[in-house]
C-alpha positions in Angstrom: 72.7 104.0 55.7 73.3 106.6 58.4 76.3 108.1 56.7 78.0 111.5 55.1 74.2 112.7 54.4 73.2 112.2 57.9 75.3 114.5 59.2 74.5 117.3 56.6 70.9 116.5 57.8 71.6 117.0 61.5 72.5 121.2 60.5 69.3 121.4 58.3 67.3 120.0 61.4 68.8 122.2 63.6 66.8 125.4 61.5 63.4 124.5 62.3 63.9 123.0 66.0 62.1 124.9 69.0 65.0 124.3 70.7 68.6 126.6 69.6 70.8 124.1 68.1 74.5 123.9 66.7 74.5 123.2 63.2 76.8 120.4 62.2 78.4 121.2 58.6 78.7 117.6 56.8 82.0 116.3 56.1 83.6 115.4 53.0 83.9 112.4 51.4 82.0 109.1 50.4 80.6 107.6 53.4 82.4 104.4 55.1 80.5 101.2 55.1 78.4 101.1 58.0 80.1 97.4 58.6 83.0 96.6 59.7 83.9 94.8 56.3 86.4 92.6 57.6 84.7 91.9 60.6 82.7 88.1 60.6 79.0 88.4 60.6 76.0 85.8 60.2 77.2 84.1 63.4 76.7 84.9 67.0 78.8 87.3 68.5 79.8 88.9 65.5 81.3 92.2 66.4 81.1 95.7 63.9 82.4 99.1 64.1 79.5 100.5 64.2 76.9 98.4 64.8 75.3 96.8 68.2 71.8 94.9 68.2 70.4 91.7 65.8 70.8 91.0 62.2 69.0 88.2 60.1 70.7 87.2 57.0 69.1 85.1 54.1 66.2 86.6 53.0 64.4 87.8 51.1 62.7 89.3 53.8 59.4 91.3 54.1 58.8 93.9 57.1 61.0 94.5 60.4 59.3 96.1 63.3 60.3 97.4 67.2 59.8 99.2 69.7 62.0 101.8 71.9 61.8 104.1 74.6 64.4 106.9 73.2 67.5 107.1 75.6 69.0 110.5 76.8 72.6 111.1 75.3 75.0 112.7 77.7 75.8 116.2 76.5 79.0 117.2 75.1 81.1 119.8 73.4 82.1 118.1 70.6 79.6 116.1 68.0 78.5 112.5 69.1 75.8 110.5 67.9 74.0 107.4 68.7 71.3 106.0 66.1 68.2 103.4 66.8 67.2 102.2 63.9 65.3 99.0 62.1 66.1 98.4 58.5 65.8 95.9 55.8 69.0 95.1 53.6 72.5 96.7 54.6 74.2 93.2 56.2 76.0 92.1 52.9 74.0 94.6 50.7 75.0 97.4 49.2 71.0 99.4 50.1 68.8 99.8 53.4 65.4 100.8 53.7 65.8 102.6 57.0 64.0 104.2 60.0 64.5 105.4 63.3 65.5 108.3 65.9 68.7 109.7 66.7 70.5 111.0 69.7 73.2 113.8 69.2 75.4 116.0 71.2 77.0 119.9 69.9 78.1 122.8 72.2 77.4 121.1 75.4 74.0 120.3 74.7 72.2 116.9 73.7 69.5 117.1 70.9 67.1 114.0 68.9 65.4 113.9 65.5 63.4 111.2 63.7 64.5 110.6 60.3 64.0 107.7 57.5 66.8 106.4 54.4 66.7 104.4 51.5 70.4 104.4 51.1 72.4 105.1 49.2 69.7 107.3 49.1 69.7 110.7 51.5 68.2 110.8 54.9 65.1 112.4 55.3 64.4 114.0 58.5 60.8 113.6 59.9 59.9 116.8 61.2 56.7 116.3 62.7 58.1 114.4 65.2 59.6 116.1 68.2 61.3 113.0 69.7 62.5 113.8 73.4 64.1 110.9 75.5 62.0 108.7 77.6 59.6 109.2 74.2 58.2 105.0 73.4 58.6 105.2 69.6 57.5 102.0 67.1 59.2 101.8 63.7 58.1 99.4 60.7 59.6 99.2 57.9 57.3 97.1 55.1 58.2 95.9 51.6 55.3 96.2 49.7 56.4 94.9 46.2 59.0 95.3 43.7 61.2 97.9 44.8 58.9 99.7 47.2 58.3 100.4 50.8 56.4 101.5 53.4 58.1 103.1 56.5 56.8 104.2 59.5 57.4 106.1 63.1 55.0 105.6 65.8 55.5 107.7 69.0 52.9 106.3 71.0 54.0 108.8 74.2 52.8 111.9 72.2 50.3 109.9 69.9 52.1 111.2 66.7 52.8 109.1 63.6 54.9 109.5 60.3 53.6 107.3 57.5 56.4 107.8 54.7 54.7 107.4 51.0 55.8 104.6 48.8 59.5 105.3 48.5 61.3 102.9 45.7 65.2 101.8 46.9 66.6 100.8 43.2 68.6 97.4 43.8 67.0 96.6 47.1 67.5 92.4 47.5 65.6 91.9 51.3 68.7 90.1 51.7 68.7 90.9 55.4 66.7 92.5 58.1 67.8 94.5 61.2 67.2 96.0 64.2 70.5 98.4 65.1 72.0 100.9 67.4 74.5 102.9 65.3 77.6 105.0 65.6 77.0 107.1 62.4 79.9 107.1 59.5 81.4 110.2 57.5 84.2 109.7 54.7 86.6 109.5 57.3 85.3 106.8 59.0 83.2 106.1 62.2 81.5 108.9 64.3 82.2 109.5 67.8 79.3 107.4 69.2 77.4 109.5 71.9 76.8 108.2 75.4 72.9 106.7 75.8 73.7 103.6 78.7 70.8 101.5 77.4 68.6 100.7 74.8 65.8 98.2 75.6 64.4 97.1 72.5 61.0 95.1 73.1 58.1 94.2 70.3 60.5 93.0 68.0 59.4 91.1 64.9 60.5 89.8 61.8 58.3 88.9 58.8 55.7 88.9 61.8 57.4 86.7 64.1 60.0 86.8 67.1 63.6 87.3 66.2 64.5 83.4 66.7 62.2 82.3 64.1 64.4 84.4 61.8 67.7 83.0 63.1 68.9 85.9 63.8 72.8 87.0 65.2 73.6 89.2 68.0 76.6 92.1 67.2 78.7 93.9 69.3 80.1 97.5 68.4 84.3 97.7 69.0 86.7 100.0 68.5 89.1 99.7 66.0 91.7 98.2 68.4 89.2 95.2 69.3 87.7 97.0 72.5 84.1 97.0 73.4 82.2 100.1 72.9 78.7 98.5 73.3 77.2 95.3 74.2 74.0 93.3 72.6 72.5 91.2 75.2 70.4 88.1 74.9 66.9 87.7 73.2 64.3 87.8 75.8 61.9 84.6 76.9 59.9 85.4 74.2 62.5 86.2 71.6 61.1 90.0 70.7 63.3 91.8 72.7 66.8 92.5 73.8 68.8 95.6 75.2 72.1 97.1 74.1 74.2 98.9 76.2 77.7 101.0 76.9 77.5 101.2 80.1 80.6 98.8 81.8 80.8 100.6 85.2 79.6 99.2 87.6 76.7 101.0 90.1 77.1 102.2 93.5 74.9 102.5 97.0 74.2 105.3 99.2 73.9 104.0 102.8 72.6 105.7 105.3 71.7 104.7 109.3 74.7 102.2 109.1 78.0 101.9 110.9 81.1 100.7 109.6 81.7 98.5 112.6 80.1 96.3 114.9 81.1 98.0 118.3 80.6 101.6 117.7 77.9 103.8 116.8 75.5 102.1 119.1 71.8 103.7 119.2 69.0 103.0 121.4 66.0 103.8 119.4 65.1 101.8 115.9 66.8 102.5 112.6 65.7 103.6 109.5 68.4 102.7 106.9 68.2 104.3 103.2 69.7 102.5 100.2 69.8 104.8 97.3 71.6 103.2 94.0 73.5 105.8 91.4 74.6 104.3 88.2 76.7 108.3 87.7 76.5 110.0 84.1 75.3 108.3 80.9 75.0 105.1 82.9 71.8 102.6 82.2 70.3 103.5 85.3 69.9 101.2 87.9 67.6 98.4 88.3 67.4 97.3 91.6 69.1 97.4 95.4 69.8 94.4 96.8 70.4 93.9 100.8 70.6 90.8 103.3 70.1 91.4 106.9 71.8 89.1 109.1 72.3 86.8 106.5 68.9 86.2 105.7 67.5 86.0 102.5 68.3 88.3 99.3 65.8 90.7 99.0 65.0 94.0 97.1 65.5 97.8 98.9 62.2 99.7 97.3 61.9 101.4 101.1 63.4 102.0 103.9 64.6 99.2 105.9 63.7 99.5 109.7 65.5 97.8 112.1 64.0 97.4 115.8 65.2 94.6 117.4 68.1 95.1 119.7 71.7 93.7 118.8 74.3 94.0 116.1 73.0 93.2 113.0 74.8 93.3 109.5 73.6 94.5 106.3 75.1 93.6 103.0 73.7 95.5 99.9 74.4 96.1 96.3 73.1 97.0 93.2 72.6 96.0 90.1 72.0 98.6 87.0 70.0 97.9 83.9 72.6 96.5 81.8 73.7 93.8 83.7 76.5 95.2 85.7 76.7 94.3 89.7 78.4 96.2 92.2 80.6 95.0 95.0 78.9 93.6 97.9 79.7 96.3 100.8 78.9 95.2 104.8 77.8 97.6 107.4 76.1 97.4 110.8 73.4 98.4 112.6 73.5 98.7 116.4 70.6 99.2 118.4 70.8 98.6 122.7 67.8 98.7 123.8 68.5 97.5 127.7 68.5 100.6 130.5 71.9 99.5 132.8 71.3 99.7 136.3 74.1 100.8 139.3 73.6 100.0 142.4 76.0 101.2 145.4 77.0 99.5 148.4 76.7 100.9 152.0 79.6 102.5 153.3 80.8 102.8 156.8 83.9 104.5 157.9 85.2 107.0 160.6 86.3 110.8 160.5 89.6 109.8 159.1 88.7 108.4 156.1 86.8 111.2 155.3 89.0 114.6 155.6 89.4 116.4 152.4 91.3 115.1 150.2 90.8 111.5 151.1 89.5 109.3 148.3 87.0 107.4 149.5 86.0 104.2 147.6 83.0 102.9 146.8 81.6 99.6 145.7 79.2 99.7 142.9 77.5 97.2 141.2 76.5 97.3 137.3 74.4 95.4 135.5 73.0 95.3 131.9 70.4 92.6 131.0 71.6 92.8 127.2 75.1 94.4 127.8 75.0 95.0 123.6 76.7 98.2 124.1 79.6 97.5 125.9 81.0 99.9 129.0 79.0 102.3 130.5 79.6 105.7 132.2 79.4 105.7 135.5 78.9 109.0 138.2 78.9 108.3 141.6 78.0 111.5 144.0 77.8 111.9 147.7 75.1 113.8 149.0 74.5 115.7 152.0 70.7 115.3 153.8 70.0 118.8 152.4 70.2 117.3 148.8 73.2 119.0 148.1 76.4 117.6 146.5 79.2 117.0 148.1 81.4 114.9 145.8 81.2 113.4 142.7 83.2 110.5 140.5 82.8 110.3 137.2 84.0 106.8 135.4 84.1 105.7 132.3 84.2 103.0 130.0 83.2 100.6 132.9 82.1 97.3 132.4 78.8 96.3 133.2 77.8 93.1 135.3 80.3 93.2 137.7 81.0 94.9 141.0 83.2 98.4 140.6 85.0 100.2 143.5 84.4 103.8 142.6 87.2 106.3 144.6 85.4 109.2 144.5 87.9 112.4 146.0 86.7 114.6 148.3 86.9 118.7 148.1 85.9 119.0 152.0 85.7 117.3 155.2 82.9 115.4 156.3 81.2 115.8 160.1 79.9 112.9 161.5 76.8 111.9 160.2 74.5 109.7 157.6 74.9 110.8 153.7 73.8 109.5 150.6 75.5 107.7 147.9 73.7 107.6 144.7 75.2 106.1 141.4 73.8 106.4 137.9 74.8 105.1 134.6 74.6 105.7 131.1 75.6 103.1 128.5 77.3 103.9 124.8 73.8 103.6 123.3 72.1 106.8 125.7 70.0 104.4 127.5 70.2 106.2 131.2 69.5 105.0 134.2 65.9 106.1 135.0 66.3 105.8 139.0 69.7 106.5 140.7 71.0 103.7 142.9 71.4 104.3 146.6 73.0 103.6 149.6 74.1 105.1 152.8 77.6 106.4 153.8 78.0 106.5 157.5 80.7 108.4 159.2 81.3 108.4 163.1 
């Protein structure tokens, strides 16, 4: 039982790490049952307040066995702790046979240990194991007659194992068997439990078989008020595995190569869009970025997405995090015109009159767009003398495209009698420009 002793255990632990550790001086006290007494248990959705994960009761049973990948703790100043553990007895007993790892926070930093208890035995830290999170550990424990046991600690990322030697646990009954996430106990009640996200427990077995055969019952951790503090999920297909989690925030998406609305932000070259999930701080991580294009089928952002066909096309995505928890569905746009508008002027004919500086001297132009995706277009019209030189220039914009303008384009200086040229070009919102200017003539006499 992860109790009074563990915490005493936690400060001798912290003498031999590598690593500098606060020491934790252990409370006072007898320690508080690790069960919330007068909380149900033996049927689904029991809750505890201080235990998350599976419990089979009616034994006797004979070995308890799963597998882990150790979860970082988010660091803090003040202690926290979160305990992994499988264990026979302890779920209407008054002993456990006991092993497991344990996450812990002190001083701003987050530190783990292996350690084993036959309770109401002390805990026994394993120090040959250097657990670090993202570490896949296997614990067994094994009854192996009478009042003795076998427990072991496999961590198969390093290759190191801890074999305990027959330890005896005086009035065990193998009334129950367990595998457990733990907020640790003192004398003065539950331990602040320490922020992991997720545990995914997998290779779970009981007397050798999945944890259906044993009947077993799920248990949530709550506070003392009735509020959640973690969550047991479902047995897997195959009934060896489940997770357990404290993560109830929900994740979020990173866009990027969208726009928030469907007439702006045109482009005309092909889009790379980026979906990155975030499940922030102590969160389960996430598990997956969903998207729809168009409203196409749901499928799964593991690249970026590449859009190239021109048009407004909408993109809903989400994500989902490990422990079950979907975001809200978010709708952006991506606009791509790939159509170059064309402008073509009309031929103009007037006399000297219309032409004496500061006249404005309109001109028809006609603009066309084969995929007018964009919108308006920006339109300069200039008059040009026979030397190549500018005379005059208009510049419009916002105009609409496939339709016939009249462009007044004000002049700065008399024009002679003559033939000029009027040349028009246009530019849409997308940057697709107008390769060759349109022309015509203006004729004054």
């Amino acid at each position: 039982m992860l109790v009074a002793t563990l915490v005493a255990c936690v400060a001798f632990a912290a003498a031999a790490s590598a690593a500098p550790r606060a020491a934790t001086a252990a409370p006072a006290g007898a320690a508080a049952p690790r069960i919330d007494p007068s909380g149900p248990h033996g049927a689904c959705g029991s809750t505890s307040l201080n235990w998350s994960g599976y419990s089979a009761t009616g034994g006797p049973f004979t070995s308890v066995t799963a597998t882990w990948t150790q979860p970082a703790v988010v660091p803090r100043s003040r202690e926290h702790y979160a305990a992994f553990w499988v264990g026979i007895d302890g779920d209407g007993s008054n002993t456990v046979e006991q092993i497991g790892t344990l996450g812990y926070t002190s001083g701003g930093h987050s530190y783990y240990e292996a350690w084993f208890e036959l309770y109401p035995g002390p805990m026994h830290p394993i120090t040959n194991l250097l657990i670090r999170p993202g570490d896949v550990v296997t614990a067994t424990v094994d009854w192996t007659g009478g009042a003795w046991f076998k427990l072991t600690l496999m961590d198969q990322t390093t290759g190191k194992r801890f074999v305990s030697p027959p330890q005896s646990s005086s009035g065990a009954r193998q009334a129950s068997a367990e595998i457990i996430v733990e907020a640790p106990a003192d004398g003065a009640g539950v331990l602040p439990l320490a922020r992991f996200g997720l545990a995914a427990f997998t290779e779970c077995a009981i007397d050798g078989e999945p944890l259906t055969a044993a009947g077993v019952s799920a248990i949530d951790m709550v506070t003392s008020g009735g509020k959640l503090k973690t969550a047991t999920s479902a047995l897997s297909a195959d009934g060896a595995g489940f997770t357990v989690s404290d993560d109830f925030t929900a994740p979020t998406v990173t866009a990027k190569g969208l726009q928030r609305r469907a007439t702006s932000g045109w482009t005309n070259a092909p889009v790379h869009v980026s979906l990155k999930g975030s499940d922030g701080t102590g969160g389960s991580g996430v598990a997956a970025v969903y998207y729809t294009l168009d409203g196409g089928a749901t499928q799964t952002c593991s690249h970026a997405l590449r859009v190239s066909d021109a048009g407004s096309h909408v993109v809903k995505y989400w994500a989902v995090d490990r422990a079950g928890n979907t975001g809200g569905k978010r709708t952006r746009y991506v606009n791509l015109d790939l159509a170059t508008p064309v402008s073509a002027p009309g031929a103009v004919d007037v006399t000297r009159a219309g032409v004496r500086r500061g006249a404005r001297l309109a001109v028809p132009v006609a603009v066309t767009d084969a995929l007018p995706t964009s919108g308006s277009v920006t339109l300069v019209t200039r008059i040009v003398a026979a030397s190549g030189r500018t005379l005059a220039k208009a510049i419009r914009t916002g105009v609409r495209v496939n339709a016939t303008k009249t462009v007044h384009v004000r002049l700065t200086s008399s024009l002679p009698k003559g033939i000029y040229s009027l040349r028009t070009r246009v530019t849409d919102a997308a940057g697709n420009v107008q390769a060759r200017a349109g022309r015509a003539t203006l004729t004054v006499r």
